[in-house]
C-alpha positions as CSV (number, residue, x, y, z in Angstrom):
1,X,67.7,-74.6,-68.6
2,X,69.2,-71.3,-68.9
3,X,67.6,-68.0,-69.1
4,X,68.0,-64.2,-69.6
5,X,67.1,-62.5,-66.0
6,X,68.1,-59.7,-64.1
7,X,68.3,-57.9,-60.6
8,X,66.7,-54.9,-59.2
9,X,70.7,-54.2,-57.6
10,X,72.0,-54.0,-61.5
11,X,69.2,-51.7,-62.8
12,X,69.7,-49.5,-59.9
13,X,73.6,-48.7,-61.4
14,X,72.6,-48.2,-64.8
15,X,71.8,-44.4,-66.5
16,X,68.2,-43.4,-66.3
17,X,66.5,-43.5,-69.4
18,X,65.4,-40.3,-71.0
19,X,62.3,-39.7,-74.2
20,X,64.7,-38.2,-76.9
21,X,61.2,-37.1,-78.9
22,X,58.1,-34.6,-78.1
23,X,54.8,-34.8,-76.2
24,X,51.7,-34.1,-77.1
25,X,49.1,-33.5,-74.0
26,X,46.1,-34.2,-75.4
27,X,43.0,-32.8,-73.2
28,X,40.0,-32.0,-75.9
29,X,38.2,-34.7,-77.6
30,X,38.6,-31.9,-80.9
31,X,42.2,-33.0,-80.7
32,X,42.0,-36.5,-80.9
33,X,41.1,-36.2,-84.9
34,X,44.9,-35.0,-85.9
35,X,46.9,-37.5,-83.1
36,X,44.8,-40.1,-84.6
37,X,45.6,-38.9,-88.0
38,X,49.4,-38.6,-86.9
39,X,49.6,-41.9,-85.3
40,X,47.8,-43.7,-88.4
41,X,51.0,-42.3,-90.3
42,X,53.4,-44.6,-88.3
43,X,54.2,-48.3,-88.9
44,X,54.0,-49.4,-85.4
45,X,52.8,-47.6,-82.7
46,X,53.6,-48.3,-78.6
47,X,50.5,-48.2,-76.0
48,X,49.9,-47.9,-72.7
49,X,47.7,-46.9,-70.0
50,X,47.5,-45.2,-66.4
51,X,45.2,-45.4,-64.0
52,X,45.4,-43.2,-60.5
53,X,46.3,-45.4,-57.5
54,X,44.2,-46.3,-54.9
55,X,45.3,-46.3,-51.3
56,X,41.6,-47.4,-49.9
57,X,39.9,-50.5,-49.8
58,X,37.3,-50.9,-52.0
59,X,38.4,-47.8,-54.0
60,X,38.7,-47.8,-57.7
61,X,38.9,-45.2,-60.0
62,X,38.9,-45.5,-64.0
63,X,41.4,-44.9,-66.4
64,X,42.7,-41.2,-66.4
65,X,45.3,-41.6,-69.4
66,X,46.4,-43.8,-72.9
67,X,49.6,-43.2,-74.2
68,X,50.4,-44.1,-78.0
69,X,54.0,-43.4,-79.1
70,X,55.9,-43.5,-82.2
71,X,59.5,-43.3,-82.4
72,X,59.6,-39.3,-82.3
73,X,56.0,-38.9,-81.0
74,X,54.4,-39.8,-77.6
75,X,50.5,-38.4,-77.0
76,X,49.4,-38.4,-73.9
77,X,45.2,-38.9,-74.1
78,X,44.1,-37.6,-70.9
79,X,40.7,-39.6,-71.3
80,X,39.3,-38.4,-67.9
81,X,39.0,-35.3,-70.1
82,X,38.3,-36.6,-73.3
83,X,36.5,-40.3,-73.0
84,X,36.8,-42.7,-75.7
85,X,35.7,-40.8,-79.3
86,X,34.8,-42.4,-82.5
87,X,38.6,-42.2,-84.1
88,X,40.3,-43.3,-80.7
89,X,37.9,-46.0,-80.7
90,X,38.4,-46.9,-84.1
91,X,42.0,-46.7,-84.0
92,X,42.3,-48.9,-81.0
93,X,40.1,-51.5,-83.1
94,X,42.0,-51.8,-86.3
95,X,43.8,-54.8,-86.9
96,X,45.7,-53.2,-89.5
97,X,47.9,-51.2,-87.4
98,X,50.5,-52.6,-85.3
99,X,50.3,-51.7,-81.3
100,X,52.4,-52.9,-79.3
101,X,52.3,-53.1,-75.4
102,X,53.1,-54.9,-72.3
103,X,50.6,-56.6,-69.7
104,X,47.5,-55.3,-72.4
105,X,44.9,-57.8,-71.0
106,X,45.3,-55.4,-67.6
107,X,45.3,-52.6,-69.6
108,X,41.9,-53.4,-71.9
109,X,40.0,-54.5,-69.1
110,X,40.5,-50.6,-67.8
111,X,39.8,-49.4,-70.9
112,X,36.5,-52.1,-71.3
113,X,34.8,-49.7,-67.7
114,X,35.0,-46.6,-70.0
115,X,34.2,-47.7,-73.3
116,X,32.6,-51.3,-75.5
117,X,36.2,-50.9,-77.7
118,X,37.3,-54.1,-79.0
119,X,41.0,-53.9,-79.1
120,X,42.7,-55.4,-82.1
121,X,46.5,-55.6,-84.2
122,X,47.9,-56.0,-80.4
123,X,51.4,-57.7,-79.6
124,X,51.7,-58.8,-76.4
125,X,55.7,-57.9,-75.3
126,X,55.1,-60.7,-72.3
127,X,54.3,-63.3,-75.1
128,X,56.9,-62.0,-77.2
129,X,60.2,-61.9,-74.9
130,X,59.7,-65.4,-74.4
131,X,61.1,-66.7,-77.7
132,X,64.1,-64.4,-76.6
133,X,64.2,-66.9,-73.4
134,X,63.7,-63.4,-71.5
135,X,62.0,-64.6,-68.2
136,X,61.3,-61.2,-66.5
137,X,58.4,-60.1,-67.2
138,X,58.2,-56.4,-66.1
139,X,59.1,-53.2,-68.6
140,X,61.5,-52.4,-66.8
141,X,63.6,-55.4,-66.5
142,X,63.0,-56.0,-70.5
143,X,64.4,-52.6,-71.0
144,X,67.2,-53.0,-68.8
145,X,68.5,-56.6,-70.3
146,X,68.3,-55.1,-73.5
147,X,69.6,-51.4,-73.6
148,X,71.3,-51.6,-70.0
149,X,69.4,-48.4,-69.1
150,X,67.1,-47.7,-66.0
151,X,63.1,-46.7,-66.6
152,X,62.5,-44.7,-63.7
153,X,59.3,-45.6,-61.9
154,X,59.2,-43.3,-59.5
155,X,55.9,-41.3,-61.1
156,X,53.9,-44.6,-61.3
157,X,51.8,-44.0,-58.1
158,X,51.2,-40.0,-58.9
159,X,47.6,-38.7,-59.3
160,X,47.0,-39.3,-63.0
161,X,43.4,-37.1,-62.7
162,X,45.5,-33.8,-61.4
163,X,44.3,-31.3,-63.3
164,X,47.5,-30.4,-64.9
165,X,50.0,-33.2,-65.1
166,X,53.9,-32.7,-64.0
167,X,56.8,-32.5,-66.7
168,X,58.0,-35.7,-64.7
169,X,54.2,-37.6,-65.1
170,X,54.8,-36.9,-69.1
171,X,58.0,-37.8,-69.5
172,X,57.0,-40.9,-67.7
173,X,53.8,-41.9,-69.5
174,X,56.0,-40.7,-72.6
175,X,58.5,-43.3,-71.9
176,X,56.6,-46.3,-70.9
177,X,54.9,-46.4,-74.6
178,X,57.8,-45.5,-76.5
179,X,60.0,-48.3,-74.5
180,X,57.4,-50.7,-75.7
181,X,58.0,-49.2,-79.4
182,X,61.8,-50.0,-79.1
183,X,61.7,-53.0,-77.3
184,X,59.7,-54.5,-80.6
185,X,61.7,-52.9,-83.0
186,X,64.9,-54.6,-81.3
187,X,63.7,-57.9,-80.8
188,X,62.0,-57.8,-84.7
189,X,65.0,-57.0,-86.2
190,X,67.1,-59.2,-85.0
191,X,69.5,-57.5,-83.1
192,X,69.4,-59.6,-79.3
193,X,70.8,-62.7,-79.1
194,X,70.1,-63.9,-75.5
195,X,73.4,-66.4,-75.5
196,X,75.2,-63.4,-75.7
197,X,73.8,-61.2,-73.0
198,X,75.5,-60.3,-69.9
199,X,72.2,-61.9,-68.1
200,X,72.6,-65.0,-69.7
201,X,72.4,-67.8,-66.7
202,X,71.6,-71.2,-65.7
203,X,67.9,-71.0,-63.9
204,X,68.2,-72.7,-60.7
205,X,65.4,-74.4,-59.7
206,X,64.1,-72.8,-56.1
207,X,62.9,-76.0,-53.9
């Protein structure tokens, strides 16, 4: 059986990744109305979430942010601000336009302890990679096999409540929805053909 895999030691030597479009910080629930709007205007949109970490047991905190990315336009929802309003809500349940997004079951189940949304028109990237016989399942090994460029993850256990996020938090959040965006776009139109990757190997059964 061979497969397309990669190690933590080749991700490490390749370029960091950087979000070539702009952000949008969304804080006001009056703003969600035109990123909706803006968003609706795209043919497939990438999606993710952030919640803050916790270091306690027992500790858990809700959602702070959703991320929805075109190929020029990331928006940041800071929902710890904003909550869940009618056309985000909306949005998130039309069937009709494409999300895309990795690991989403994790991510509705945060967004199911702030709001009764019903998420529909969502590809699953994990599901998806696997026709590609692509066996790692994290974003940034995907990323990596296909564009041989690093997602830095080093802003994945910031405080996503701060009161103002970090240009480094944005350009993070940015990135992680926009990745999903171009990893679809890539694998739809053809353009990866695993026997030909440079992580192209035999699996080799661990006893």
């Amino acid at each position: 059986m061979y497969v397309v895999s990669i190690d933590k030691q080749a991700i490490n030597q390749m370029p960091v990744v950087s979000f070539p479009g702009r952000i949008h910080t969304i804080y006001a629930a009056s703003q969600i109305n035109s990123a909706v709007m803006a968003l609706r205007s795209a043919p497939i949109v990438g999606f993710d979430t952030e919640t803050r970490p916790s270091f306690k047991r027992g500790e858990r905190h809700k959602v702070a942010l959703l991320q929805l990315s075109t190929e020029s336009d990331a928006f940041l929802i800071r929902l710890n601000h904003t909550g869940i309003p009618a056309p985000l809500k909306e949005f998130l349940e039309d069937k009709s336009v494409v999300k895309v997004g990795l690991s989403t079951s994790d991510d509705f189940h945060q967004l199911a302890r702030v709001c009764d949304a019903h998420p529909a028109g969502f590809i699953e990237l994990q599901e998806m990679v696997k026709q590609f016989d692509i066996s790692d399942m994290s974003l940034q090994k995907i990323y990596a096999i296909l564009f041989q460029q690093k997602i830095s993850k080093g802003q994945q256990l910031s405080n996503w409540e701060a009161p103002q996020l970090t240009d480094a938090q944005k350009r993070y959040a940015a990135i992680d929805a926009w990745a999903c965006l171009r990893i679809y776009s890539y694998l739809k139109e053809g353009r990866f053909v695993p026997q030909e990757s440079p992580y192209y190997h035999e699996l080799v059964e661990q006893e």
